[in-house]
Each structure stands twice: as C-alpha cells, then as structure tokens.
C-alpha positions as CSV (number, residue, x, y, z in Angstrom):
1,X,-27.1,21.3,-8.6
2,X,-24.9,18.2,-9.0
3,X,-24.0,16.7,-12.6
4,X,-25.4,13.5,-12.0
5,X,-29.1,15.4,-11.1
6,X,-29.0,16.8,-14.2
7,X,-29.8,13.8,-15.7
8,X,-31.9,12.0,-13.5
9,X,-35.6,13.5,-15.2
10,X,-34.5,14.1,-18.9
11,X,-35.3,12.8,-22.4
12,X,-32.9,11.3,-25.0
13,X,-32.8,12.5,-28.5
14,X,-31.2,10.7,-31.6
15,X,-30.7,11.8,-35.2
16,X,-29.5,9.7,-37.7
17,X,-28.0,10.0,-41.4
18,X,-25.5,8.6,-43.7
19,X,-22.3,11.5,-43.4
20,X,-20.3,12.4,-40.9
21,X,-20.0,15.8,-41.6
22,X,-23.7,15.9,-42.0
23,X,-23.8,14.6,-38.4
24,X,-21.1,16.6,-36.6
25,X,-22.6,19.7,-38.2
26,X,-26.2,18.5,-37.2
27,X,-24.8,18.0,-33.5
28,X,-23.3,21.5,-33.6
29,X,-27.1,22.5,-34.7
30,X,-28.7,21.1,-32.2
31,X,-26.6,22.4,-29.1
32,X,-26.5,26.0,-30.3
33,X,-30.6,25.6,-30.4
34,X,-31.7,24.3,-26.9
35,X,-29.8,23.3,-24.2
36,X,-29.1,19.8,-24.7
37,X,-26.0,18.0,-23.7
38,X,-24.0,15.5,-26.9
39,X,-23.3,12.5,-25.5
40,X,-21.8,10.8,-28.6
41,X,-21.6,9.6,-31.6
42,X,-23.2,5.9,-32.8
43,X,-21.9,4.6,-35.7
44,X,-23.3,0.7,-36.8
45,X,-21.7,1.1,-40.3
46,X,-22.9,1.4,-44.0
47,X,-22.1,5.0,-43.5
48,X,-25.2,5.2,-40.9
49,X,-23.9,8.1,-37.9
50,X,-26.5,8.6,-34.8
51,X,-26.1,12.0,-32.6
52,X,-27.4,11.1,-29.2
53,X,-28.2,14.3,-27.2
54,X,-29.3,14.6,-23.8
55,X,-31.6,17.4,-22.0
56,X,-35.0,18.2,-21.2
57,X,-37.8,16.9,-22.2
58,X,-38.8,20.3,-24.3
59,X,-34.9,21.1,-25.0
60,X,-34.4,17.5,-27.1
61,X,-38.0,17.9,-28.9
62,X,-36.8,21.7,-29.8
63,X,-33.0,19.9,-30.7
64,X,-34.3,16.8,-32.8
65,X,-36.5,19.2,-34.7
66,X,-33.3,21.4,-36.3
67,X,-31.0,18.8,-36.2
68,X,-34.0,16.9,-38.9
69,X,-34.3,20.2,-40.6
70,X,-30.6,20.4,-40.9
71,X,-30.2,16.8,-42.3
72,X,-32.6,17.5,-44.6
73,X,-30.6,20.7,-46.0
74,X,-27.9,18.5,-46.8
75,X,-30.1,16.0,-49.2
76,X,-30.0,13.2,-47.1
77,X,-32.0,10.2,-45.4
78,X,-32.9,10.8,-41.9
79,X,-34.5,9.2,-38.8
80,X,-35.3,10.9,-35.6
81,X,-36.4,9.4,-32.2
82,X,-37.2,11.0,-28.5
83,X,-37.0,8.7,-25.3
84,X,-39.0,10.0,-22.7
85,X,-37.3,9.4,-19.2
86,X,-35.2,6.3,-20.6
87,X,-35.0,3.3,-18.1
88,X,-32.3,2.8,-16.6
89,X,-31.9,-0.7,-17.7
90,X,-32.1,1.2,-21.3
91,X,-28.8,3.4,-20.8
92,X,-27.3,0.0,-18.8
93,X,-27.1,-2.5,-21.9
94,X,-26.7,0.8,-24.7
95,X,-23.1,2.4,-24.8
96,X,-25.3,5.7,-23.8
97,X,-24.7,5.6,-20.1
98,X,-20.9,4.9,-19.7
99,X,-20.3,7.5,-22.5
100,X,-22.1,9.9,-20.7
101,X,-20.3,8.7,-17.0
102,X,-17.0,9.3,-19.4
103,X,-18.4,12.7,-20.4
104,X,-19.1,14.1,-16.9
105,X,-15.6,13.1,-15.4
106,X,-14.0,14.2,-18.3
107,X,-12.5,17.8,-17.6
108,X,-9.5,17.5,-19.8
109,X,-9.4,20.5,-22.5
110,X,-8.0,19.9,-26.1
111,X,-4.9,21.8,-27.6
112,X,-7.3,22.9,-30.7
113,X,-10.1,24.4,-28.3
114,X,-12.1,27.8,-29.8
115,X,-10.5,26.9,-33.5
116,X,-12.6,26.5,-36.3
117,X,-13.4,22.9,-37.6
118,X,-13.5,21.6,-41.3
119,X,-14.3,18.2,-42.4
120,X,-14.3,17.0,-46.0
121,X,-15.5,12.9,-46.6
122,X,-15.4,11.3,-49.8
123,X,-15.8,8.0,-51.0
124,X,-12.5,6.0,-51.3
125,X,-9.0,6.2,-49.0
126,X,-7.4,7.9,-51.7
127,X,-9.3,10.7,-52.5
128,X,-9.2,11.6,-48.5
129,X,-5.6,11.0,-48.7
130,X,-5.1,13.9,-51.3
131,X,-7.7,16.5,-49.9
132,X,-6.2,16.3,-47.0
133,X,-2.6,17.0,-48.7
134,X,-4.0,19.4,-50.9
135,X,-5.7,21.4,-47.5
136,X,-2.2,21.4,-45.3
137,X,-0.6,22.6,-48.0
138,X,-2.5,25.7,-49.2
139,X,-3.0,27.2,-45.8
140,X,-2.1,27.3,-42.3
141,X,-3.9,24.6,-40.9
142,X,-3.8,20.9,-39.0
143,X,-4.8,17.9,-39.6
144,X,-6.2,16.5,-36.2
145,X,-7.6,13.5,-37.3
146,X,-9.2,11.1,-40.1
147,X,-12.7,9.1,-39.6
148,X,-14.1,6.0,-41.4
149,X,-18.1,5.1,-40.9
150,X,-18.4,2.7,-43.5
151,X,-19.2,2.2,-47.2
152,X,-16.0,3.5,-47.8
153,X,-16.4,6.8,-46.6
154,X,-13.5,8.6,-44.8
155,X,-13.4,11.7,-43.6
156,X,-10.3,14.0,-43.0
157,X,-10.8,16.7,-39.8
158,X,-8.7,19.9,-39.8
159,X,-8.7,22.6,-37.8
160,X,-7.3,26.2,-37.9
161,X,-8.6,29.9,-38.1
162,X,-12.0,30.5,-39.6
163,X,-10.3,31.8,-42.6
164,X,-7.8,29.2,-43.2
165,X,-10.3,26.5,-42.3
166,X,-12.6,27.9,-45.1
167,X,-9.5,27.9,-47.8
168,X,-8.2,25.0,-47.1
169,X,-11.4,23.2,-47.5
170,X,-12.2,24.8,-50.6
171,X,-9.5,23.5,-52.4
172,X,-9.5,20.1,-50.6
173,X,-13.1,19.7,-52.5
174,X,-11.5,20.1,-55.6
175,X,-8.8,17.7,-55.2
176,X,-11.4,15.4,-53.9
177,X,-13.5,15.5,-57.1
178,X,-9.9,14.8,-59.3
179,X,-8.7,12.0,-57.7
180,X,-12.2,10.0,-56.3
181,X,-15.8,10.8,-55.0
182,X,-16.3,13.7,-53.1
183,X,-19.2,13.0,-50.5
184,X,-20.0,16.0,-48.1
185,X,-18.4,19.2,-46.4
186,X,-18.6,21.0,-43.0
187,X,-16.9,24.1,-41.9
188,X,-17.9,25.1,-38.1
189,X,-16.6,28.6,-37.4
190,X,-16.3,27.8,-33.1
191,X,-17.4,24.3,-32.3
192,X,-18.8,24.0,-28.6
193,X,-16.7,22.4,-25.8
194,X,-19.9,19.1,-25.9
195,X,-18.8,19.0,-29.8
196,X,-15.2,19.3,-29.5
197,X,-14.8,16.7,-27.0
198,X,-16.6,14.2,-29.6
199,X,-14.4,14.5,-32.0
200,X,-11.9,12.1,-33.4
201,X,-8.4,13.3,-32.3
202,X,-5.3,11.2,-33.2
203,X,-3.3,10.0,-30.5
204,X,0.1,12.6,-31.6
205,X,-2.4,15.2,-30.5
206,X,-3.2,13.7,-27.1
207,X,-1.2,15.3,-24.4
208,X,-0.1,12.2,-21.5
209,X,0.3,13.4,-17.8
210,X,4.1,13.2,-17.4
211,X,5.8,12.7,-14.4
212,X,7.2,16.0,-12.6
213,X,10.7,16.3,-13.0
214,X,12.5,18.9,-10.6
215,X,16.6,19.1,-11.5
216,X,18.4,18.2,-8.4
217,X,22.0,19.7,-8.5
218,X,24.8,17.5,-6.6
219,X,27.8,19.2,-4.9
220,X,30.3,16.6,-5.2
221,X,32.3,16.5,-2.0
222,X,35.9,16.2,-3.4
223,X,37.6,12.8,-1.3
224,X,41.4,13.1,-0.1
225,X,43.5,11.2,-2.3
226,X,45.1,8.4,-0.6
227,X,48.6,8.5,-0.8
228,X,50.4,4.9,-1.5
229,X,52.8,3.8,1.7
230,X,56.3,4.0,0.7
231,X,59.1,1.5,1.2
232,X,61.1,1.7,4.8
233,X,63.9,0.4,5.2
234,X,64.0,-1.5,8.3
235,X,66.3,-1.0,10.8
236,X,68.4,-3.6,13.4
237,X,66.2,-3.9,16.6
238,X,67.9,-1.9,19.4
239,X,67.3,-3.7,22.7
240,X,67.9,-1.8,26.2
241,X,71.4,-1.9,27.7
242,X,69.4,-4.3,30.6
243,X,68.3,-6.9,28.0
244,X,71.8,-6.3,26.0
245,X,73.5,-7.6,29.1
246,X,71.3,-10.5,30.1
247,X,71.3,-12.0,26.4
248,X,74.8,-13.6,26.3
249,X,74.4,-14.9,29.6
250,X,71.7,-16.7,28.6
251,X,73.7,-18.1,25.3
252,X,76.0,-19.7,27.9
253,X,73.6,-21.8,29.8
254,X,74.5,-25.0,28.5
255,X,71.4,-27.5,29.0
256,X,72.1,-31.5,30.1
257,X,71.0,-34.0,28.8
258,X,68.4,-35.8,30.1
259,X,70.0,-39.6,29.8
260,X,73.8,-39.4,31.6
261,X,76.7,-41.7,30.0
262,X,78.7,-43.6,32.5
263,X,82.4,-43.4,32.6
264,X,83.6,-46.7,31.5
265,X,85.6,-48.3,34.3
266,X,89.4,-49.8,33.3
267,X,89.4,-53.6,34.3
268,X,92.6,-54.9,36.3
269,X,95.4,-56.5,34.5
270,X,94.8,-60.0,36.1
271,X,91.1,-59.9,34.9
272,X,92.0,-59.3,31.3
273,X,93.2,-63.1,30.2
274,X,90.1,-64.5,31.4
275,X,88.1,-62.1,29.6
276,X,90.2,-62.9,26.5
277,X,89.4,-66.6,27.1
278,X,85.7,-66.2,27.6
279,X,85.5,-64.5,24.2
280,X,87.8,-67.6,22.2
C-alpha cells in the first residue's frame, strides 16, 4: 500500500492539556494502544499542548479514549475531539497536512533512537535551568533539548538508559522544588520512532549531510633545475683564408668623387699686366 493511501479514508484525533510532559506522555499512550500515526504537536500558548494523531476511524476513537484517561491521571484539564474523514480544505488552511507531508518524507533516524526519555517542566527559567544541571550531573545522561509552551513553563528533555533516565530525574524534581515551581514529570522507558521524531532536539544534536571528502595523494614530479648560462668570453671572428685575402683588396679601392676639380691653367706672361690693370 502506498503512504499517501494510508491516509486518504481516516479520522483525526486531538487531545489537549496544559503540560508538556503530560502531552508527550499521552502521545506515547495513545500509539502503544491502537494504531494511530502522531502527526504533531499544537501549541497556541498559555501552556495549552494538542496531540494530533492520525489513523482509523475505530483506531483514533480507541486512541482519544486513553490518551483522556491518561490526562486525567495526571490531574489536569482536558479536551478531546475526533474528525471524521477531515476535508481536505480542513488539513489545507491547518498546519496538520504539511506536518504530516513532512512526516512521511522524513526517513532521517535520530542519534538518541531506542533510549529512554525524561522530561521535567516547571514554572520559571530558573528552576529548569537547575534541574537540568542537577540531572547531567548525577548520572550518565544528555540533555537533548529544552521546550517553552507558555505561562512560563519550560521543560528540560534528557535522554539516556532507563536507569539513568529514572535517577536523574528524581533528583532533577528535587532541585526543581528548591529553586522554583516544579510543574510535571515523564519518564518513557522506549519512546516510539512517531514519538521520537516529535520531539524537540537542539540543533548541536542535528547531524548535517556533509560533503564526501576522498584524500587525493599528489606525486610531485620533481622539475630539472635550470642551470644559469655562464659568461664566455668571446673570441676574434676567424674568417676563411678566401675572405682573408679579398678583404684588403677591397680596403684599397679608393672611391672618386662625384664632382671633378679642374686643374687651374697658368696664364701667359703678356696676359698678366692687363689682368693687373683690370683689377686697379
């Protein structure tokens, strides 16, 4: 069957209370009862938390029935409300559809899958601040995450062994009710992949596709080294004994000029006196 027919004649389920512990843990109910798919989480503040689950028509009635009885265990408010083959216009303008598109193309797995989860709120930063100090410290566990719904309640997420989990919420209650408020608690031995992929999950945690890096060795090819040219002394041209013998020949070739002088011509004595007269 394809995912997408899964969904196509179903119901929607929604539980509401005023914890988030009370809700994760009412979620966790409600999958291990019938089988019903979580599609989230809505939270409109004042503390109010909604578990939308998604299934059958007789899966969600049998689902919104324990979740109610398990609100109920913890002391609190509740509202419960089962949609019948929902429009599609209904799941179009509500974040219910697109976290559900989200949820069926989503096939990442998380580094804390098959631990147990523990979640202490109380009322006031502070007092979440120190739990959640007072939890790392007294056993083996992490700190995945912290979640605020609203009139002040803040809730600190750790996960581990069942055994640590279970230790190290115990005594986060205890430092909760010294320094502030302590609201509610929720230890969940094995939470469900639907669950675990709901939960908050700080973004150190988150593991980012990185690209694949193969080393590339590179055989330098060693280059000759190029030797600087060195001085010569030059040496007198030696022409052949042919050109030897036609050079000074060719040193005695005397050119004339181009314009002749004339010889002057010596005058007769008789013609002297008159030139002498001509020039007085």
């Amino acid at each position: 069957m394809n995912s997408q027919d899964r969904y196509t004649d179903t119901a929607l389920g929604l539980v509401s209370t005023q914890s988030f512990p009370a809700i994760v843990g009412t979620a966790d109910m409600m999958l291990k009862s019938s089988g019903v798919t979580l599609v989230g989480y809505e939270m409109i503040g004042g503390g109010y938390c909604t578990a939308v689950v998604r299934g059958g028509i007789s899966d969600v009635r049998l689902a919104v029935e324990v979740g109610a009885e398990t609100v109920e265990q913890f002391g609190m408010k509740v509202s419960t409300v089962i949609i019948a083959r929902p429009m599609p216009n209904l799941e179009t303008v509500l974040p219910i559809g697109s976290k559900l598109a989200a949820m069926i193309g989503n096939h990442t797995t998380s580094p804390f899958r098959n631990m147990a989860v523990g979640l202490l709120e109380t009322r006031g930063f502070p007092a979440m601040v120190a739990a959640a100090d007072a939890m790392l410290k007294s056993s083996d566990v992490t700190l995945t995450a912290y979640h605020s719904i609203g009139d002040g309640l803040c809730t600190a997420i750790v996960r581990g062994t069942v055994a640590n989990v279970a230790m190290a919420v115990d005594v986060g209650m205890q430092e909760a009710e010294r320094v502030g408020e302590l609201h509610s608690v929720m230890v969940i031995p094995r939470a469900l992949d639907d669950l675990d992929q709901t939960l908050p999950i700080a973004s150190c945690w988150v593991e980012e596709l990185q690209p694949l890096q193969i080393p590339i060795t590179v055989k330098e090819v060693e280059k000759p080294l190029v030797a600087l040219p060195e001085l010569v002394e030059l040496q007198p041209l030696e022409l052949p004994a042919q050109v030897e013998k036609a050079l000074p020949q060719a040193q005695e070739v005397e050119f004339e000029p181009a314009i002749e002088e004339k010889e002057a011509i010596p005058l007769a004595p008789e013609e002297a006196p008159e030139i002498e007269n001509e020039e007085q």
